[in-house]
Steps between C-alpha positions, in 0.01 A plus 500: 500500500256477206335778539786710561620756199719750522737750276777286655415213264786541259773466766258183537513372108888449523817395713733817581848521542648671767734784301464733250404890481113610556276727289247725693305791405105597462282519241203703422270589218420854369173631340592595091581899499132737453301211630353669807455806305347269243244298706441821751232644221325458164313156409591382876289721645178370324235285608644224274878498631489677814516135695718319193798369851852657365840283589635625846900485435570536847272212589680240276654202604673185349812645401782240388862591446689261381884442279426406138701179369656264595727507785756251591439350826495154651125632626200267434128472541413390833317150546227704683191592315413873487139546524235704344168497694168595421295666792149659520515890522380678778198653316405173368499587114673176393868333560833621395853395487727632764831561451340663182828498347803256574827486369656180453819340410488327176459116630275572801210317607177729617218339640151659472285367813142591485370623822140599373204286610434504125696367159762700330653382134819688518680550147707651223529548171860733519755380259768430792253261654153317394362292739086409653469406847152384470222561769596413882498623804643431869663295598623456157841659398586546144866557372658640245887554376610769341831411238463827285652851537203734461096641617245248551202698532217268719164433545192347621273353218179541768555853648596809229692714806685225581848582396914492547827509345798221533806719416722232425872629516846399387731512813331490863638856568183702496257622768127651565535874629270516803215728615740810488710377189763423647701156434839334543681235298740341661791272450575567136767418334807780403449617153341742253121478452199669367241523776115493399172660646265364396103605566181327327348800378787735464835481265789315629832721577869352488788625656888368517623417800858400698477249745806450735598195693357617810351858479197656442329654194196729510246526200223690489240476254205764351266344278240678288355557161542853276320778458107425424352481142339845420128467489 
């Protein structure tokens, strides 16, 4: 099973109960208003910009919704190590990290294996967590826990592409949206909550929620920036 990764891995990071209401919905991101208009003409079509690559919105991915705060639950980190790979693309440009982002319960252990035929120094400098893992490489495993609520932003000291995010998180109610943006949270707790989407390169979005004992509540989320800077 090492070499197994999946957007399932954060029904994997904790212990759930068997009750509570569910959160479902789907979650997309949307181009700023006037930017196809913007990037259809003018400096794009020159020689110097006309093969600058643009962000495809539809083609995004890593989506993580999860409830800010604390939340009172008798929930705790499973004993289990979640794991964060590195793998050789398919192109053969280098290694990366794959889940590229993770989210976490505060407390959980992640192990970075290196399955490269060649060293990796994985690291961070993020506030939420410092740490060096030196050079090594299979069969060694290195570990690390992660006791702080917040981004740790990682990376390899050997390879500059190399890179991924620990979203460490409050409560274990979250979840990664999956290749159509949709996700489920399930088991949570009755009560009033702000849920978060959240999106590396995109502002976050909060909305207030109702949970019920044993129902089902549907969220959908649109994130994007405004309209573009005049030129």
């Amino acid at each position: 099973m090492k070499h197994l990764i999946t957007t399932a891995f954060f029904v994997a990071s904790v212990t759930l109960a068997s009750e509570g209401g569910t959160i479902t919905g789907k979650i997309q991101a949307r181009a700023n208003p006037g930017a196809d208009n913007a990037a259809a003409g003018g400096k794009y079509d020159s020689r110097k910009f006309k093969f600058v690559e643009r962000i495809d919105y539809d083609a995004m991915r890593d989506f993580v919704v999860y409830i800010e705060g604390p939340v009172e639950t008798s929930l705790t980190p499973s004993n289990i190590p979640v794991q964060v790979v590195t793998k050789k693309k398919v192109a053969q440009k280098g290694a990366a990290f794959s889940p590229h982002v993770l989210p976490v319960v505060v407390g959980t252990t992640v192990e970075f294996p290196n399955e490269d035929e060649i060293f990796h120094n994985v690291f961070s400098i993020s506030d939420t967590k410092e740490f060096d893992l030196g050079l090594y490489k299979d069969p060694e495993v290195k570990r690390v826990t992660f006791n702080k609520q917040g981004r740790v932003d990682t990376f390899c000291s050997i390879h500059s592409k190399m890179n991924c995010i620990v979203l460490v998180l409050e409560n274990p109610f979250f979840a990664t949206a999956d290749k159509r943006g949709r996700y489920s949270i399930p088991n949570v707790p009755p009560g009033t909550y702000q849920l978060k989407a959240w999106h590396e390169r995109l502002p976050s979005q909060r909305k207030t929620i109702v949970v019920d004992e044993d129902g089902e509540v549907r969220v959908d989320f649109t994130l994007g920036l405004g309209s573009p800077p005049p030129e």
